[in-house]
Phi, psi and omega in degrees: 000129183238166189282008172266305210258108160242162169208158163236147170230111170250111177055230211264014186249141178274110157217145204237135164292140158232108211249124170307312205170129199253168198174186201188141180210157202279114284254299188289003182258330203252340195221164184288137168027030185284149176229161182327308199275350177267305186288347158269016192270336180267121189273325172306008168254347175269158004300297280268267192305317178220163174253171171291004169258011183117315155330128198256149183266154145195182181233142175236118195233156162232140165283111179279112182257143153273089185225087183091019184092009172220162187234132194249169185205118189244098156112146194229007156090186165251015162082170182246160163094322189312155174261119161232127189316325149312093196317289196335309162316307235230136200071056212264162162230063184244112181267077180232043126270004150266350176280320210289270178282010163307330187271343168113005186235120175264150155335313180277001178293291212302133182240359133255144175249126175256146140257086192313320205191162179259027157290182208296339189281336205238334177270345190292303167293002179309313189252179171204117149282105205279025175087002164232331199221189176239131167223179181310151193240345177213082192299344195245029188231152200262174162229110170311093153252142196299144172292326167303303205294301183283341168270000148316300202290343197258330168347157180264333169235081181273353152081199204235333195044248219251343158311128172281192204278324158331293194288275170022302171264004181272321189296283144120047198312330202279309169319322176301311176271338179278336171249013164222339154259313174289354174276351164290316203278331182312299178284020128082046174258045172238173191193109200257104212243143148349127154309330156266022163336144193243146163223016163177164186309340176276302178298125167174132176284161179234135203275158192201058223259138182127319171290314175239159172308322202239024192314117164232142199268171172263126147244071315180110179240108196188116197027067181072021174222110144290148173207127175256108230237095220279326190075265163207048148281353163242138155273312193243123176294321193319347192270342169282344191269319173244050181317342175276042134282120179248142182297157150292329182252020140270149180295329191232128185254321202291323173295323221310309183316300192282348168266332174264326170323321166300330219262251187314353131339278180299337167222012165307138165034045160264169159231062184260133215266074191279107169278070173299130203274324168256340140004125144296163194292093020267131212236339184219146199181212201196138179249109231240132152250152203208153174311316182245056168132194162243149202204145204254131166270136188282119175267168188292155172259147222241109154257349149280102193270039171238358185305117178292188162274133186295106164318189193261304188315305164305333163279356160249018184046072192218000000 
C-alpha cells in the first residue's frame, strides 16, 4: 500500500483510489472572490484540505469500482504528454499507470471508462501516446460519455457560460477532445449514455448538473452500504462548510449551487461513503453535522478487503 494507492469496500463492491497528483492553488484562482482569510477562518481543513497561508489543496486522481465482474475506472485524470495551457499540467511524466497497475488494475483489465464530464482533468488518460498518435489508453473498455455532456462540447457554439476568460483558456476544450475524446469515438470504444445510465445492479450514475451542462456522479449500492463518487460538484470540502462557494470552472454556477446544496442534504448525517474526485489525501469521508456547521470527516481506509466499511455511527457507538 502506497500514499498513492487507497481501497475501500462498500457492501460487495471494491473500491481503489489511485492519485495522479496532488497540488494547491491560490484561494481566488479555484473559487469565485474565496479569499486567503475565509479559508484560514475553517479551522477543521488544516493541515488536510488547506494550508495555513490559505492555499486551497487539491487532487487530481482516479476511482477504480469493482462490481459484479467488472472493472470501471471513473474519471481518467490529465494524463501524460497532453500541451496544456496550465504549466503545471503540461505536457506530464507521471507514473500512473503504473500506480494503476501496481493496485492490480493494468489498462487492458479495465473494462468501462466513466467520464463524470469532459474536462481536461477527468479525460487525459481516456489516450496515450504512442509516438505517431493518441490512441486508447484502455483498448479493451467501452468509454461512458454522458449524451448531454457530449453534444454540449461537440456544438459548434457551447459558449463559456458562467466561466471567466482565465479559466477558458486554460481549460482548452478544444485541444481536449482532440487528443482525449475524439481519438475514442475514432476507435469506435465510445458509448453515449443517460444521465442515469445503470452499469451494474450496484453501480449507476445520476445527473448532477452546474459544472458542465451534462455533469454526472457515481452512485453506489451493495448490500445495505452506500457510496457516492462526486465528480466536480464539489472541488474542496470546504465547499460543505460553505455551498455558496462556487468554482471558477463552473458553467452555471447558479445549478452548481443548487445542485450541490441538494447534494450535501441528501447526504449530511448519512452513512453514505463521500469519495471526492478532488478531495485532497483524506479524500473519502462522510458529511457530519456538528453544533457549529458542517463539516466532512474522513473514514479509515481498509487494507483488509473483507473490512466493511466503518460508519460514522459505529465509531461513535451509537
Amino acid at each position: 500500500m502506497t500514499d498513492e494507492i487507497n481501497r475501500w469496500k462498500v457492501g460487495d463492491v471494491k473500491i481503489t483510489r489511485v492519485v495522479e497528483m496532488e497540488g494547491g492553488f491560490p484561494p481566488g484562482a479555484m473559487f469565485n472572490g474565496l479569499t486567503e482569510d475565509r479559508v484560514k477562518s475553517i479551522d477543521w481543513l488544516h493541515p488536510h484540505y488547506a494550508l495555513t497561508d490559505g492555499t486551497v489543496r487539491y487532487s487530481v486522481q482516479a476511482y477504480v469500482v469493482e462490481s459484479q465482474g467488472y472493472r470501471i475506472i471513473v474519471d481518467t485524470c490529465i494524463g501524460n504528454d497532453k500541451p496544456r495551457s496550465n504549466e503545471g499540467w503540461n505536457k506530464l511524466q507521471i507514473p500512473f499507470i503504473e500506480r494503476l497497475t501496481a493496485a492490480g488494475y493494468p489498462p487492458e483489465s479495465i473494462d468501462t471508462v466513466i467520464c463524470t464530464h469532459l474536462h481536461l482533468d477527468h479525460v487525459g488518460w481516456n489516450t496515450r501516446w504512442d509516438g505517431t498518435k493518441w490512441v486508447p489508453t484502455f483498448p479493451n473498455a467501452r468509454y461512458l460519455f454522458g449524451r448531454t455532456e457530449w453534444e454540449h462540447w461537440t456544438h459548434e457554439n457551447n459558449g463559456s457560460g458562467d466561466m471567466p476568460d482565465f479559466v477558458v483558456q486554460l481549460s482548452g476544450q478544444d485541444n481536449v477532445m482532440n487528443d482525449s475524446v475524439l481519438p475514442i469515438v475514432k476507435a469506435g470504444l465510445q458509448q453515449l449514455v443517460e444521465t442515469n445510465h445503470r452499469l451494474t445492479d450496484e453501480v449507476s450514475l445520476f445527473p448532477t448538473p452546474g459544472h458542465t451542462p451534462g455533469h454526472v456522479s457515481v452512485a453506489i449500492s451493495s448490500a445495505g452500504q452506500n457510496a457516492t463518487i462526486t465528480g466536480d460538484l464539489m472541488h474542496n470540502p470546504i465547499q460543505i462548510a460553505d455551498p455558496e462557494i462556487c468554482s471558477n470552472f463552473d458553467f452555471n454556477q447558479s445549478i452548481a449551487l443548487s445542485t450541490r446544496r441538494t447534494f450535501i442534504a441528501d447526504h449530511v448525517d448519512r452513512d453514505v461513503l463521500v469519495l471526492g474526485t478532488h478531495f485532497p489525501t483524506p479524500a473519502v469521508g462522510h458529511i457530519v453535522r456538528e453544533k457549529d456547521g458542517l463539516r466532512f470527516v474522513a473514514a479509515e481506509e481498509q487494507s483488509d478487503d473483507q473490512k466493511p466499511v466503518v460508519s460514522r455511527r459505529e465509531k461513535q457507538g451509537n
